[in-house]
ZAMARGU-4260 file (C-alpha; in steps of 0.2 Angstrom, whole numbers, plus 5000, padded with zeros to 4 digits):
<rodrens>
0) 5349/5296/5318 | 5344/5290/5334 | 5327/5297/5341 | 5326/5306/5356 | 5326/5295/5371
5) 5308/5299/5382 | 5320/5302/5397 | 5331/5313/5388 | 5335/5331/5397 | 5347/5345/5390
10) 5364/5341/5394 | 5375/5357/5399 | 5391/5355/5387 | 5403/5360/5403 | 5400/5340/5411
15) 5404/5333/5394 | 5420/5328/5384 | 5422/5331/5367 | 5432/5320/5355 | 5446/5329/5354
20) 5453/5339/5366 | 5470/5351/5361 | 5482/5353/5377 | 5501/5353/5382 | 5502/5336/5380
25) 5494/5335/5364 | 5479/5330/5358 | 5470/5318/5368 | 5455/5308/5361 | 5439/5300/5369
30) 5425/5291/5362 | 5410/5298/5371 | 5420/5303/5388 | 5429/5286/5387 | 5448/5290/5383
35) 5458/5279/5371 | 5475/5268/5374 | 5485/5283/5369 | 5477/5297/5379 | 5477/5284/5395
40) 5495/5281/5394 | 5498/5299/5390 | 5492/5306/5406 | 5497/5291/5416 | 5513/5299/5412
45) 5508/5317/5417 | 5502/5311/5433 | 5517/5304/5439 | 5529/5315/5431 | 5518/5329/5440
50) 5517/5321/5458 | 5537/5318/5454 | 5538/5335/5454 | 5528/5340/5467 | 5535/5329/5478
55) 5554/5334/5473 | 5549/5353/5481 | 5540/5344/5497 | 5556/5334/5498 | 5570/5347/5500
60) 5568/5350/5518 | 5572/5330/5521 | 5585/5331/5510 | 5595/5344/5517 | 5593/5335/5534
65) 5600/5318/5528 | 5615/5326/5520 | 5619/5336/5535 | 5617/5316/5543 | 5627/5310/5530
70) 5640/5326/5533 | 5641/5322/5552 | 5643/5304/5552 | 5660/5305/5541 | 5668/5313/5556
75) 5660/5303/5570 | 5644/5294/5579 | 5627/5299/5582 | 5627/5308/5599 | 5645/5308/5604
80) 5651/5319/5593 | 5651/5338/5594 | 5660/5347/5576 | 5668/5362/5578 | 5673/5375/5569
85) 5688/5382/5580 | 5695/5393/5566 | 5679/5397/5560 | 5669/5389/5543 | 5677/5392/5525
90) 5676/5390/5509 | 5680/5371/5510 | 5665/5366/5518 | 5649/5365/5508 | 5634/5371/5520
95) 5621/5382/5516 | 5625/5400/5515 | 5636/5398/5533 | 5647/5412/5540 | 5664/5416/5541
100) 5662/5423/5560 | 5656/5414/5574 | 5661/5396/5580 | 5647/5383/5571 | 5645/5367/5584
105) 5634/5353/5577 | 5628/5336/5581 | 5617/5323/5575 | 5604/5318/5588 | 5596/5302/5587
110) 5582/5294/5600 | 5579/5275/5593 | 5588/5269/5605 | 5577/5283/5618 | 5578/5300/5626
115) 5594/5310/5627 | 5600/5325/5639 | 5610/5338/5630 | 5620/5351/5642 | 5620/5366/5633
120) 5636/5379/5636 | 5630/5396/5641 | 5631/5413/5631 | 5628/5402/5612 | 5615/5403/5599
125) 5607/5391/5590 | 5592/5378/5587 | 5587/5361/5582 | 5574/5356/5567 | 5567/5337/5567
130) 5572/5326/5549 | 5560/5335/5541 | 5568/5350/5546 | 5551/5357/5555 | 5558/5366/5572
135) 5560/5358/5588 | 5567/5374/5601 | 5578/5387/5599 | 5593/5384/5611 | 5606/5399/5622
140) 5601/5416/5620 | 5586/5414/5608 | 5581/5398/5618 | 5573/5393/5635 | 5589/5395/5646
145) 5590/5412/5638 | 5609/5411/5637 | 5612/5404/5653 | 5614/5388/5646 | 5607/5371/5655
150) 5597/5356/5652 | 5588/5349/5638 | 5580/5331/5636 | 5576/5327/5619 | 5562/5314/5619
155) 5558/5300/5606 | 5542/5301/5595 | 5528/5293/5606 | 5538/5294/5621 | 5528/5292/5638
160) 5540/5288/5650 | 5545/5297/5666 | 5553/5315/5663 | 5567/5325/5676 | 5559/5339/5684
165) 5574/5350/5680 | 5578/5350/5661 | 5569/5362/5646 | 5560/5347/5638 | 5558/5345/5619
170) 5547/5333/5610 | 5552/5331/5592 | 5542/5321/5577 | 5557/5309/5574 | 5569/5300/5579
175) 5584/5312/5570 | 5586/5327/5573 | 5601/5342/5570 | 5609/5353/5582 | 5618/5367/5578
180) 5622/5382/5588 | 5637/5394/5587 | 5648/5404/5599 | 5654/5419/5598 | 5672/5427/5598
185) 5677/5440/5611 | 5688/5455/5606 | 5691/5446/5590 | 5697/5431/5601 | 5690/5413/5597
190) 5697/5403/5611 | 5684/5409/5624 | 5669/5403/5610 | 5677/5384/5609 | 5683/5384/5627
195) 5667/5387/5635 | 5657/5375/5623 | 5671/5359/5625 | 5667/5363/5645 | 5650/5362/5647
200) 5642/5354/5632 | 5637/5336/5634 | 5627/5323/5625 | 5620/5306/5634 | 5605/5295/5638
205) 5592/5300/5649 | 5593/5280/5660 | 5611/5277/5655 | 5626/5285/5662 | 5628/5301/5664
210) 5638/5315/5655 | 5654/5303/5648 | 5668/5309/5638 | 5660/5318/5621 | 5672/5318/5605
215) 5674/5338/5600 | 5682/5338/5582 | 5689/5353/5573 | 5680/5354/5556 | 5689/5370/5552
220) 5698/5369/5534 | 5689/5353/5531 | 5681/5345/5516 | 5661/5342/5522 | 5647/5339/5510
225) 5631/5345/5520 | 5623/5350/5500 | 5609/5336/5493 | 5608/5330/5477 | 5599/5339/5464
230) 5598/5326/5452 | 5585/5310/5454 | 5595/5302/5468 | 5586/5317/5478 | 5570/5303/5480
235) 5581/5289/5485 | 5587/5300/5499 | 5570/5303/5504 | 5565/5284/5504 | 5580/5281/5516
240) 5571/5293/5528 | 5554/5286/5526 | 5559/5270/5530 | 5571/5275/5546 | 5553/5284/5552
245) 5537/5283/5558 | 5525/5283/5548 | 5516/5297/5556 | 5534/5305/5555 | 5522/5315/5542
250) 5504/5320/5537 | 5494/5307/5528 | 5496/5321/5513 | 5513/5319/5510 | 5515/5302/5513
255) 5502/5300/5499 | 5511/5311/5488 | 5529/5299/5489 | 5518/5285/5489 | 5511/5288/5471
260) 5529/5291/5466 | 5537/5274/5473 | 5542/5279/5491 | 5532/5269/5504 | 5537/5263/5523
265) 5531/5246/5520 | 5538/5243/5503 | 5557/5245/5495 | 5558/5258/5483 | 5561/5251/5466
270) 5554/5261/5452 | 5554/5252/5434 | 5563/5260/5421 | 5549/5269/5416 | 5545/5278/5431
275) 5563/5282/5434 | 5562/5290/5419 | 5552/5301/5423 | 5557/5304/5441 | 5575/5310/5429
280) 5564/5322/5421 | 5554/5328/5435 | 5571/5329/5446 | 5577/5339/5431 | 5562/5349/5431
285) 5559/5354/5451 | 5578/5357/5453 | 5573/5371/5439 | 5557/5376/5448 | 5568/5377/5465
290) 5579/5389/5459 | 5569/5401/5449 | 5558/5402/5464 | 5575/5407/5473 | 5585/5415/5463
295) 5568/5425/5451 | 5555/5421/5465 | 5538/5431/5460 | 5534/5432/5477 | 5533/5453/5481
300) 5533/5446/5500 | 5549/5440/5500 | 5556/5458/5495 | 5562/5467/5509 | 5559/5485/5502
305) 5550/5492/5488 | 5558/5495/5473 | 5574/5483/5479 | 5583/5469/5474 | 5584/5463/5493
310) 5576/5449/5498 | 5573/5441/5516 | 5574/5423/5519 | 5555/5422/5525 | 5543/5436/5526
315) 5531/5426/5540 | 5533/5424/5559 | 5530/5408/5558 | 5541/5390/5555 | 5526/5381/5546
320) 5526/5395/5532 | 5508/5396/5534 | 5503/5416/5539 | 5487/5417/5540 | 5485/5397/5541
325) 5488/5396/5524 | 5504/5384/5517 | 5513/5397/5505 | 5522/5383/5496 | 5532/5395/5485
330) 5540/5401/5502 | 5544/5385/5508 | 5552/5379/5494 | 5560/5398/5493 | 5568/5394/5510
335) 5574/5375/5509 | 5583/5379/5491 | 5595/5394/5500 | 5596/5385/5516 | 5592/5371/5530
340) 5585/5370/5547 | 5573/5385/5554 | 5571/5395/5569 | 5559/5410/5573 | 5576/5417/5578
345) 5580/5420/5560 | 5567/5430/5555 | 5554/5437/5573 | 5557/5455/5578 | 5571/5453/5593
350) 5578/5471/5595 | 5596/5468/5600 | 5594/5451/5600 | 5594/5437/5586 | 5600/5440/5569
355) 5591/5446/5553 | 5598/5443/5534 | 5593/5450/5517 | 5599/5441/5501 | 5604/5449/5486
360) 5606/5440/5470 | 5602/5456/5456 | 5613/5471/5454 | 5604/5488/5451 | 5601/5486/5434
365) 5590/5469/5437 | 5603/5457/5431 | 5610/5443/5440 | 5628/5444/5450 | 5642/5442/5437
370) 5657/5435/5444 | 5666/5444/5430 | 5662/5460/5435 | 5665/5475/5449 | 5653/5478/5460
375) 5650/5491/5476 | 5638/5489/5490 | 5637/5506/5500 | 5631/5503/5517 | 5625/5519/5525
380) 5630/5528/5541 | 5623/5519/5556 | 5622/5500/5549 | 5610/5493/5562 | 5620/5482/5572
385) 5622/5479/5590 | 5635/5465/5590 | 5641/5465/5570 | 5638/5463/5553 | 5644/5454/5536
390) 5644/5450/5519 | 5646/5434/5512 | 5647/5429/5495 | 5639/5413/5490 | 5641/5401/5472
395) 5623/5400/5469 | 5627/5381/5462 | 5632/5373/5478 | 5624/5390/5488 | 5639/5389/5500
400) 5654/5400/5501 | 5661/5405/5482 | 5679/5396/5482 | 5691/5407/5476 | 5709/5411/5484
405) 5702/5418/5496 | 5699/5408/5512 | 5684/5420/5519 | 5673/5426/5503 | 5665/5439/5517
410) 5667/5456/5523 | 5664/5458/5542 | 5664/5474/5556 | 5675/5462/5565 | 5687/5464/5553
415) 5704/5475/5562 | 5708/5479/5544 | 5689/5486/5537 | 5690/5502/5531 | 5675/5513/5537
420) 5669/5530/5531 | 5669/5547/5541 | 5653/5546/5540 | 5654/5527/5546 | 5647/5520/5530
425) 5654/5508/5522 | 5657/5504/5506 | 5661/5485/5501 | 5666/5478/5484 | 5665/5464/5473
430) 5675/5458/5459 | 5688/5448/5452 | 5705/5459/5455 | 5703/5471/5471 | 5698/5488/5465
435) 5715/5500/5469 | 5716/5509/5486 | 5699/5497/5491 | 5709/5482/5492 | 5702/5480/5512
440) 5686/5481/5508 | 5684/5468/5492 | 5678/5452/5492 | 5684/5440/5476 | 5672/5432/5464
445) 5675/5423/5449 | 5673/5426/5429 | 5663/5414/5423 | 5653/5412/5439 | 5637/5419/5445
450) 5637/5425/5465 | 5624/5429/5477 | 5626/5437/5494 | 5618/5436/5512 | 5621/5453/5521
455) 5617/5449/5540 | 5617/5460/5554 | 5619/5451/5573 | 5608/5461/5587 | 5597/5470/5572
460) 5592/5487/5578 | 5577/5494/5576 | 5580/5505/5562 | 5582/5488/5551 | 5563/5483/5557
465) 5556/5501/5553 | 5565/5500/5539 | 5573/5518/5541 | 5589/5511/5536 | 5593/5502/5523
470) 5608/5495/5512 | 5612/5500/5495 | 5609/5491/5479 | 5623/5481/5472 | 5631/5493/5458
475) 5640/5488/5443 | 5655/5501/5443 | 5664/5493/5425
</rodrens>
């Protein structure tokens, strides 16, 4: 035994490494603090597979943006082309939780080539996110020109040129950007909606020529994939991005956290077969995290009313899910797994105005929506809604409409044929065969199939906000 060196002072065990250290990756050995070859390689591994997985749940906002790009583009170009739904969205189309009762316009909005003016029609509603699907305005009713519709210039990262005195100006993070706004129908008519949106929306450059001939395509009916990829071709969509942007496009943060996995403005990404891998695993794994924090979030916020089942998309009032000024990651992640893009609009107090939305995935009894069974939702008397409400049914795979034979999986106060209580409840049913003498009020699910639902009311009254109404729980009536 060693003696006791003269300098030698009592070492507190909590700064030291013992020999052998029992965790979830297994035993890991050292020799006086210095790991061996196996325990080096062994949380080499951890480390990337954990940034992997990290970076997947940071990542799903882009994602969602680039595929609504790559959705876009297969019906036309960048700035030119205005998709409309003209007889509404269904089932065909695969976008985050959409409806079945307004006219959807959206556009892809790209600045490399510098700034554009947008001619917004009047009497829409609707905003625009960056690529990273941070928000850039609100536009119509919830926006600047408070419905009235008008000018917008949408200017390029860094941009210092000159600016006209007489346009709403937006200044976005990157060059890409999504619009989308919807229109509305007028005593259950469409054509007033696409009308007025084909007459005054335009798209063109700022020092180009002015508003030319825009390309307005009906989307209605159609096959569009605006869903990203679960699986590990999720991080090749995200270097795509990267490279197309800034740098600064992000924080230093998150350009470090795709870095340490492989994705890298200044580099192509090319990971060796060892770290795709484990980007397969860790794909795997945060498409897993994603949708338990969706589907079984732990977060009490995101529950609408105690003691219920319903949810609400965000519980902030804020679009950096940071109340308080703290980044409440769960929520994010909640939020870019159910849906894409974000406005205030969705979620801020407007009385009358706006919309608000609560999402039910559990029946009554705790368990998740089987599409092989009947269901009831009783909406009770004075459903707070100054322009409508709906139900939709969503597959919580694809979380866009459930196909079924159905073309609208939804329910809506629009509808001529909805039937409506004395007492102007309503009571709405889900299942696989219409329940007898509720056959106009029953919306088709699928054995075999789970479901989840978005009840939205349009113009939310204030007894939704005070919560002195509220809907039913989803029953099981088998």
């Amino acid at each position: 035994m060693h003696p006791k060196p003269r300098m030698a002072t009592d070492i507190p065990a909590s700064i030291t490494t013992p020999d052998s250290v029992e965790t979830r990756l297994g035993t890991l050995r050292f020799f006086d603090g210095l790991p061996d070859d196996a325990t080096v390689q062994k949380v080499y591994d951890n480390l990337d597979f954990q940034r992997a997985v990290q970076a997947y749940l940071v990542a799903l906002p882009v994602a969602n943006t680039w595929q609504i790009r790559d959705g876009y583009r297969a019906f036309g170009p960048d700035n030119r082309t205005l998709l409309m739904t003209e007889s509404l969205m269904d089932s065909h189309t695969l976008y985050f939780v959409a409806n079945t009762e307004t006219v959807y316009n959206m556009a892809w909005l790209d600045t490399h080539d510098g700034p554009l003016v947008i001619e917004m029609p009047p009497n829409v509603l609707g905003f625009m996110s960056d690529f990273w699907s941070r928000y850039v305005t609100d536009v119509g009713r919830a926006g600047p020109d408070r419905g009235a519709g008008g000018r917008y210039v949408l200017l390029p990262p860094g941009y210092s040129g000159p600016v006209p005195d007489d346009c709403f100006v937006l200044r976005s993070r990157t060059y890409g950007n999504p619009i989308i706004f919807r229109g509305f129908m007028e005593g259950g008519d469409l054509r007033p909606a696409v009308e007025n949106v084909k007459a005054h929306y335009r798209a063109h450059p700022l020092d180009g020529p002015g508003a030319g001939a825009m390309t307005f395509r009906d989307v209605s009916g159609e096959y569009m994939n605006t869903i990203p990829p679960s699986d590990a071709s999720l991080f090749e969509v995200v270097a795509t991005v990267v490279h197309e942007e800034l740098l600064d496009a992000v924080d230093p943060e998150t350009r470090g956290l795709l870095a340490s996995i492989g994705i890298r403005k200044d580099a192509p990404f090319a990971p060796d077969a060892r770290m795709q891998a484990i980007l397969t695993e860790a794909a795997a794994v945060g498409n897993a995290t994603a949708r338990a924090i969706f589907f079984s979030t732990r977060d009490q916020d995101l529950y609408y009313y105690p003691g219920s089942t319903w949810k609400t998309p965000y519980y902030g009032d804020d679009t950096e899910f940071s109340p308080g000024g703290v980044l409440d990651l769960d929520a994010r992640t909640f939020y870019f797994t159910g849906t894409d893009q974000i406005s205030p609009a969705l979620w801020v107090k407007i009385v009358g105005g706006g919309s608000q939305y609560g999402v039910g995935d559990h029946d009554s009894a705790g368990r998740y929506l089987d599409g092989g069974r009947t269901y009831r939702l009783h909406l009770p008397p004075g459903i707070p809604a100054k322009d409508f409400w709906s139900v939709l049914v969503y597959d919580p795979q694809t979380r866009s409409m459930l196909q079924t034979d159905q073309r609208f999986p939804s329910l809506s106060s629009q509808r001529a044929d909805l039937v409506v209580n004395p007492d102007t409840s309503v009571d709405v049913y889900f299942g696989p065969e219409a329940p007898v003498g509720h056959e106009s009020n029953w919306i088709q699910t699928i054995p075999g199939k789970g479901w989840f639902t978005f009840f939205r009311l349009y113009g939310p009254l204030e007894p939704w906000f005070d919560k002195t109404w509220r809907p039913g729980e989803i029953e099981s009536v088998d």
